[in-house]
SENULUM-700281 format. One record per atom (N, C-alpha, C): residue in three letters; residue number from 1; x, y, z; atom name. Coordinates in nm, 3 decimals. Example, Ala and Ser with C-alpha at 12.3 -4.5 7.8 and 13.67 -1.06 7.14 Angstrom:
// SENULUM-700281
<res->ALA&n->1&xx->1.319&yy->-0.569&zz->0.780&atom->N>
<res->ALA&n->1&xx->1.230&yy->-0.450&zz->0.780&atom->CA>
<res->ALA&n->1&xx->1.320&yy->-0.330&zz->0.780&atom->C>
<res->SER&n->2&xx->1.285&yy->-0.225&zz->0.708&atom->N>
<res->SER&n->2&xx->1.367&yy->-0.106&zz->0.714&atom->CA>
<res->SER&n->2&xx->1.290&yy->0.003&zz->0.787&atom->C>
//
This chain:
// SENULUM-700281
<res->UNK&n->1&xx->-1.835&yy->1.512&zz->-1.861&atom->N>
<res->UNK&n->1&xx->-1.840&yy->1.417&zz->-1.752&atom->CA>
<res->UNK&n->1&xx->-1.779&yy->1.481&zz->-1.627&atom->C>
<res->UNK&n->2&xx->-1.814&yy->1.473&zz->-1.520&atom->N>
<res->UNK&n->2&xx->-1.808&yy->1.524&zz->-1.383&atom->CA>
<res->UNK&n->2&xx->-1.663&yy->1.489&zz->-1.348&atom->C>
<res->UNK&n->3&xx->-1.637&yy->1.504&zz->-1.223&atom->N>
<res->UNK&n->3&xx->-1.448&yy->1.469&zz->-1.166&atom->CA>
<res->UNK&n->3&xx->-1.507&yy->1.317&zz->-1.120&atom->C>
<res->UNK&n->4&xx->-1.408&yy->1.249&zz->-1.099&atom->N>
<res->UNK&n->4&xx->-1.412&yy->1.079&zz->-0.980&atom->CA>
<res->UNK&n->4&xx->-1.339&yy->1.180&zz->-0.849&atom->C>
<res->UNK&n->5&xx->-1.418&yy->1.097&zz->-0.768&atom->N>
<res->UNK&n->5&xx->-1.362&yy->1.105&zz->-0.630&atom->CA>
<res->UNK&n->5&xx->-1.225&yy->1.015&zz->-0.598&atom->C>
<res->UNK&n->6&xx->-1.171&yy->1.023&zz->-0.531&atom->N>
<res->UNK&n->6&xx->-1.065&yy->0.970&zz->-0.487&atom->CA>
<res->UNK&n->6&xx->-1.098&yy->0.871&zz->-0.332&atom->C>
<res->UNK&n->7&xx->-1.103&yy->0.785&zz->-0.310&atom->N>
<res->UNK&n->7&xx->-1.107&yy->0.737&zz->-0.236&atom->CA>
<res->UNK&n->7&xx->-1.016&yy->0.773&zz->-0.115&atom->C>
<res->UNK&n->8&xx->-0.986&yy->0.818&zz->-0.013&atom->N>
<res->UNK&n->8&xx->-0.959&yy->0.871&zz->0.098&atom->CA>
<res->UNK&n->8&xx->-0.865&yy->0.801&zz->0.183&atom->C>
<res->UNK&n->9&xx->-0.919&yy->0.687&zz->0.216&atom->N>
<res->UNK&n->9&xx->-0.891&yy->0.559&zz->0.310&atom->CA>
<res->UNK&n->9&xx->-0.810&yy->0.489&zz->0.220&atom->C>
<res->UNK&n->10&xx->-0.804&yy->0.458&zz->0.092&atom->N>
<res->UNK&n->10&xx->-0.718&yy->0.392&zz->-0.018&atom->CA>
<res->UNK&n->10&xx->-0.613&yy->0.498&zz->-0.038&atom->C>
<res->UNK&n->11&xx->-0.609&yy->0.623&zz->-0.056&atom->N>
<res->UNK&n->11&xx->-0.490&yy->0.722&zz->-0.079&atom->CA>
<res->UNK&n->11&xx->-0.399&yy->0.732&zz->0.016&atom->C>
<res->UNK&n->12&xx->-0.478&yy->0.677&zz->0.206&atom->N>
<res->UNK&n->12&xx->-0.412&yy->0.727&zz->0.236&atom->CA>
<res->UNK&n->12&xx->-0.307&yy->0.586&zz->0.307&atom->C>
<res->UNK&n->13&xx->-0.343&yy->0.467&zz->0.270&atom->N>
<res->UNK&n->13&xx->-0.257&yy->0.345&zz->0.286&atom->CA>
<res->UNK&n->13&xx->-0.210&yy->0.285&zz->0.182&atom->C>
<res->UNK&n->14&xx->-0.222&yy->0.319&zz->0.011&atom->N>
<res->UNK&n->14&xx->-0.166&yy->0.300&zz->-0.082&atom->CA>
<res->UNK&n->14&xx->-0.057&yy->0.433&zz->-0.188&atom->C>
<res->UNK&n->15&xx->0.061&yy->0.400&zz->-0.228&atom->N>
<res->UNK&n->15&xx->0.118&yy->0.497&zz->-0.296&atom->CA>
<res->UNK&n->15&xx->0.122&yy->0.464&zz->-0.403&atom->C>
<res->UNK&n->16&xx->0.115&yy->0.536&zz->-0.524&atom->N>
<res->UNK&n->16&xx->0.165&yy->0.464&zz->-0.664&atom->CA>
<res->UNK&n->16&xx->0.330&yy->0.526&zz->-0.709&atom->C>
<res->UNK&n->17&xx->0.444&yy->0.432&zz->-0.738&atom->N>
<res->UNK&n->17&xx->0.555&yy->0.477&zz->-0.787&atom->CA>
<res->UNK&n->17&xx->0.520&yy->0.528&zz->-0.890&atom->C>
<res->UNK&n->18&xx->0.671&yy->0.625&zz->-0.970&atom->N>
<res->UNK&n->18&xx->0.662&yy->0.655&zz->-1.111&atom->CA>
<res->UNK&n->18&xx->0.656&yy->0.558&zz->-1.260&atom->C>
<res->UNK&n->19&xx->0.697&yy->0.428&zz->-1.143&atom->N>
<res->UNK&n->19&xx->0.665&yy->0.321&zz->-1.262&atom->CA>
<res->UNK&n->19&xx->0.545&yy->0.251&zz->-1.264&atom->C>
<res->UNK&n->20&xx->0.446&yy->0.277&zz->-1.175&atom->N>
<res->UNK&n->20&xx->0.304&yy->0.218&zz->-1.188&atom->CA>
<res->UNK&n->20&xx->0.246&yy->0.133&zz->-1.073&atom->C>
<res->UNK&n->21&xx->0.387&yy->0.094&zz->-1.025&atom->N>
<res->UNK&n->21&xx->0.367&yy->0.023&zz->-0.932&atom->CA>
<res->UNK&n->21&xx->0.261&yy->0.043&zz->-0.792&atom->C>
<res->UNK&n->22&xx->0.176&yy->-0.058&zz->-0.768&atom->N>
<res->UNK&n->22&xx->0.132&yy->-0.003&zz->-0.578&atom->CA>
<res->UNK&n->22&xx->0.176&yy->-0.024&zz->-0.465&atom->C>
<res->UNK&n->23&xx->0.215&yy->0.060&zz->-0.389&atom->N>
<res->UNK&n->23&xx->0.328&yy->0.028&zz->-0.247&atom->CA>
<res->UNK&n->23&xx->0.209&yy->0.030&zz->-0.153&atom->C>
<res->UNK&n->24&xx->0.272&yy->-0.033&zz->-0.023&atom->N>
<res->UNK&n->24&xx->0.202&yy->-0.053&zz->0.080&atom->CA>
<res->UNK&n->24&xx->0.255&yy->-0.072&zz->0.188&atom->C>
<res->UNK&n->25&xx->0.208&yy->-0.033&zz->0.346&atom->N>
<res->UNK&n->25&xx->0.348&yy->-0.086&zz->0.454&atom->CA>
<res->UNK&n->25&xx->0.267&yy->-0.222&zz->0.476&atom->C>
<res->UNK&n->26&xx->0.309&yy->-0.307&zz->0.544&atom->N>
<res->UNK&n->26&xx->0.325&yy->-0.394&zz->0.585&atom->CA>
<res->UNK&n->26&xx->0.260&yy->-0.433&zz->0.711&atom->C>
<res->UNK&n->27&xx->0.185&yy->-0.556&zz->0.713&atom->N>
<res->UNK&n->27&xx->0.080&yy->-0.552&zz->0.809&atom->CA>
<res->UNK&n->27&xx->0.169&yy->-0.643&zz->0.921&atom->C>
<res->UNK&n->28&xx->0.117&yy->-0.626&zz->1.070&atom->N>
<res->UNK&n->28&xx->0.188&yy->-0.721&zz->1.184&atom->CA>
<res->UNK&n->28&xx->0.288&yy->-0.654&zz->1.227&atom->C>
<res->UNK&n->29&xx->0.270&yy->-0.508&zz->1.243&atom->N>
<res->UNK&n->29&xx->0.412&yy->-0.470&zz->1.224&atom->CA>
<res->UNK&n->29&xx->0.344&yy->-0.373&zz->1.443&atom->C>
<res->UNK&n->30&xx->0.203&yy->-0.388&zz->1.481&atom->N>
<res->UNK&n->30&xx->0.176&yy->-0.274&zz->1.520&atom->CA>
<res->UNK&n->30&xx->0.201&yy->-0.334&zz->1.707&atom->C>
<res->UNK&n->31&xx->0.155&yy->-0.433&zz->1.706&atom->N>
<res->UNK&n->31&xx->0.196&yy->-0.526&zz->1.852&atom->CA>
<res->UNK&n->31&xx->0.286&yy->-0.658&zz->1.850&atom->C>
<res->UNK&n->32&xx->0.277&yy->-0.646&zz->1.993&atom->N>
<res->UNK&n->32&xx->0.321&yy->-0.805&zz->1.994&atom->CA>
<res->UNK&n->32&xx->0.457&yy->-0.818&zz->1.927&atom->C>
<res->UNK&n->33&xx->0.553&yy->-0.706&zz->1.961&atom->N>
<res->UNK&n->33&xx->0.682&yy->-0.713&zz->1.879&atom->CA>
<res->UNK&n->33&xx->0.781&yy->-0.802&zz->1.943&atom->C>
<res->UNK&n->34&xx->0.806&yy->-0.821&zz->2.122&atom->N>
<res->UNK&n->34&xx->0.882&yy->-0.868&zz->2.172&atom->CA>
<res->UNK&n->34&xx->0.925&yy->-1.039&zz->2.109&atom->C>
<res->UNK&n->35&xx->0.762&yy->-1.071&zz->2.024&atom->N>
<res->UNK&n->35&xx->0.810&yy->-1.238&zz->2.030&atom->CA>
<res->UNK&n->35&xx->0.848&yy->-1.240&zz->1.888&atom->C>
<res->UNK&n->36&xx->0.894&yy->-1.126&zz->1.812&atom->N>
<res->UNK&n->36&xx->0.890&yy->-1.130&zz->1.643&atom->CA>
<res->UNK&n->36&xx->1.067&yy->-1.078&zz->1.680&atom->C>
<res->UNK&n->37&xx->1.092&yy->-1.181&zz->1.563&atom->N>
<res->UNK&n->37&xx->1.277&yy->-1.156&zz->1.561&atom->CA>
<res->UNK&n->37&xx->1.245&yy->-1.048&zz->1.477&atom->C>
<res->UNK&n->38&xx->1.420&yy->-1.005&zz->1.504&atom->N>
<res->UNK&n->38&xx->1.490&yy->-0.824&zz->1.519&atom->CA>
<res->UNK&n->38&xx->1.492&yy->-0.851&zz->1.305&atom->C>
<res->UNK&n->39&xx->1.535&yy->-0.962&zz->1.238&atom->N>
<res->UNK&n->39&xx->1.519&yy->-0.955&zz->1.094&atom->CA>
<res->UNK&n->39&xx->1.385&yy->-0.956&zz->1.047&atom->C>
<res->UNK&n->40&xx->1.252&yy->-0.991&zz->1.137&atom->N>
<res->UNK&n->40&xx->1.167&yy->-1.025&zz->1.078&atom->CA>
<res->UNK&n->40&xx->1.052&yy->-0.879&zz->1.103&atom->C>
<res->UNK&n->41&xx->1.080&yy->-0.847&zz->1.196&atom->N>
<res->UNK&n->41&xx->1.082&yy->-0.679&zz->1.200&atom->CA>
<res->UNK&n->41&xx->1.105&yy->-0.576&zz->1.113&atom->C>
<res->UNK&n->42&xx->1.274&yy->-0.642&zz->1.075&atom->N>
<res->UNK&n->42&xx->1.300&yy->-0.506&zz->0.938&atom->CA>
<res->UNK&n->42&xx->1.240&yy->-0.503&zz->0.841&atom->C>
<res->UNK&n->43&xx->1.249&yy->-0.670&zz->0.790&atom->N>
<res->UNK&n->43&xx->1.168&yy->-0.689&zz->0.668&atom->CA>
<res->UNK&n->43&xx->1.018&yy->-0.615&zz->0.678&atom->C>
<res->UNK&n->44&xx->0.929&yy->-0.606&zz->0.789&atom->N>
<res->UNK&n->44&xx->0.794&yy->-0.585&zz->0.808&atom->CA>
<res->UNK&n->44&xx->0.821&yy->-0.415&zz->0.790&atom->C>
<res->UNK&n->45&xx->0.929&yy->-0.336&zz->0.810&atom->N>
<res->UNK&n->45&xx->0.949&yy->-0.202&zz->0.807&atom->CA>
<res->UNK&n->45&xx->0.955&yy->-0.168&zz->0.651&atom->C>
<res->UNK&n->46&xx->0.988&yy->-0.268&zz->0.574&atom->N>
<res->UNK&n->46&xx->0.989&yy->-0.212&zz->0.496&atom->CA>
<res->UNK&n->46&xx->0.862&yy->-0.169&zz->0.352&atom->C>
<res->UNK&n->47&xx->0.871&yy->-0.106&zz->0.260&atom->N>
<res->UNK&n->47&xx->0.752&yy->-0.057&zz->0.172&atom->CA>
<res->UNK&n->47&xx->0.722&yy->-0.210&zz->0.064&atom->C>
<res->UNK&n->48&xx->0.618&yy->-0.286&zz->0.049&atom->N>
<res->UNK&n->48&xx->0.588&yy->-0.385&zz->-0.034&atom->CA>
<res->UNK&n->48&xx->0.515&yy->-0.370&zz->-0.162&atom->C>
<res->UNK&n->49&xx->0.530&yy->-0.414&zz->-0.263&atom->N>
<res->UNK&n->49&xx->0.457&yy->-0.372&zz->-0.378&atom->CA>
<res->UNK&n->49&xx->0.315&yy->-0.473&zz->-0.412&atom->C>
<res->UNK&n->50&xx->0.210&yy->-0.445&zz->-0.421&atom->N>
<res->UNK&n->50&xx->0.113&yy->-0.515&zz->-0.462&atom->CA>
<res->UNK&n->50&xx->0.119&yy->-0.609&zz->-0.540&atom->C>
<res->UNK&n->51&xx->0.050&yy->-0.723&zz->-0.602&atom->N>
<res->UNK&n->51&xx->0.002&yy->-0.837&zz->-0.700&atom->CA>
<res->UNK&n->51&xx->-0.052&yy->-0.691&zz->-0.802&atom->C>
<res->UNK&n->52&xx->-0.033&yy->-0.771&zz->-0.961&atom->N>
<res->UNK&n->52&xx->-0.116&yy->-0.689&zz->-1.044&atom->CA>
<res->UNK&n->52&xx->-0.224&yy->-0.710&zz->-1.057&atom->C>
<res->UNK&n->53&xx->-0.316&yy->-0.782&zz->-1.005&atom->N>
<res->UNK&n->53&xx->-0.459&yy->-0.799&zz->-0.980&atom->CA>
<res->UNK&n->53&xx->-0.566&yy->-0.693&zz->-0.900&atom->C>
<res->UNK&n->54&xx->-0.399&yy->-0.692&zz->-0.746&atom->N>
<res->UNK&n->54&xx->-0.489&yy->-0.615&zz->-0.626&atom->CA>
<res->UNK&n->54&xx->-0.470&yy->-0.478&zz->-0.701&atom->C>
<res->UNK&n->55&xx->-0.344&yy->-0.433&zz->-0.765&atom->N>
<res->UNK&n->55&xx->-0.287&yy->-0.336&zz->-0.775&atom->CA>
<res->UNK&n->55&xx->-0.428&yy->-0.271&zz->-0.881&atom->C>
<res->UNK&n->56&xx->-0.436&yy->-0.315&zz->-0.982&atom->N>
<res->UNK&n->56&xx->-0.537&yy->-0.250&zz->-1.109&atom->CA>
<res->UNK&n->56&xx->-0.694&yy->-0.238&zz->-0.986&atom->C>
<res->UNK&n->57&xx->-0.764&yy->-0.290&zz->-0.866&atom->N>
<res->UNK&n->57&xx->-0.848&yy->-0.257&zz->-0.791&atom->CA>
<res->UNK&n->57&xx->-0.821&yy->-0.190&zz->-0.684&atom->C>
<res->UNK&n->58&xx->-0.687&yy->-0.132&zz->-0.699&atom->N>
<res->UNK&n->58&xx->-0.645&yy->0.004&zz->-0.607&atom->CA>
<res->UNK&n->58&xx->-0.660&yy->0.170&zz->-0.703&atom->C>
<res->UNK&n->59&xx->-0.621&yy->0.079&zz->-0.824&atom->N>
<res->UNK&n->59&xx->-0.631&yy->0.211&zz->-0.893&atom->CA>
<res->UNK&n->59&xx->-0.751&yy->0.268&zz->-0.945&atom->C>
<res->UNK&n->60&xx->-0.819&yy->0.200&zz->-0.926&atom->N>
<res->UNK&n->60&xx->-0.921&yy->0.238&zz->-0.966&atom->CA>
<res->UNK&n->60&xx->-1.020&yy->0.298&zz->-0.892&atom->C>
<res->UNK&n->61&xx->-0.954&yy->0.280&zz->-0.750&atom->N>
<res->UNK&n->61&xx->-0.994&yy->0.395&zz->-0.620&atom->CA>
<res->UNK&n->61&xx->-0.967&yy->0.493&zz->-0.626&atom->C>
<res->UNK&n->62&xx->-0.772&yy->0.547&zz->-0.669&atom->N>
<res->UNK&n->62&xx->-0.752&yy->0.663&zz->-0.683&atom->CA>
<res->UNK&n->62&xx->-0.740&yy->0.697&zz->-0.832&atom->C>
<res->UNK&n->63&xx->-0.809&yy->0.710&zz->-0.884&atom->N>
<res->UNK&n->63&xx->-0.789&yy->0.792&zz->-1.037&atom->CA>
<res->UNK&n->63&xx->-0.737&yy->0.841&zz->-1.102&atom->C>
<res->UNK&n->64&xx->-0.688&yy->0.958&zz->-1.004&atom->N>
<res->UNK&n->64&xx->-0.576&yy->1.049&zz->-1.047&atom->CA>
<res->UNK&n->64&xx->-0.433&yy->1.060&zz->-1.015&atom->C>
<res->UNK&n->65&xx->-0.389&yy->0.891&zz->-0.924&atom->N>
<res->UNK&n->65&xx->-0.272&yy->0.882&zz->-0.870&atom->CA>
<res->UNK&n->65&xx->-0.212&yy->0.782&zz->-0.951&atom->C>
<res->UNK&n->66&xx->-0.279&yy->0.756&zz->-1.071&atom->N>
<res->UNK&n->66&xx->-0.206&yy->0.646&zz->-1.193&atom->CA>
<res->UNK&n->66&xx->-0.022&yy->0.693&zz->-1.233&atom->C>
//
């Protein structure tokens, strides 16, 4: 059987931890900051982990990043 491709655009806005998990940054984060409070900001800075639903139709984009 041939290689899978890796999806490109999914590798390059999803990470997988060593525990399986799928990370992601955080959307709302890119304008419009002046009217978003200084806590609601950090929280948006930080890395979020997927649902196990979305997560098992991420992986299955990247193949080899299980």
């Amino acid at each position: 059987m041939g290689k899978l491709k890796t999806n490109r655009s999914a590798a390059r806005r999803f990470a997988v931890t060593a525990g399986g998990k799928v990370t992601h940054k955080a959307a709302y984060l890119r304008h419009l900051l002046s009217s978003k409070g200084r806590t609601r900001k950090r929280r948006l800075g930080r890395k979020k982990t997927l649902g196990k639903a979305d997560a098992a139709a991420i992986k299955l984009l990247m193949p080899y990043l299980k």
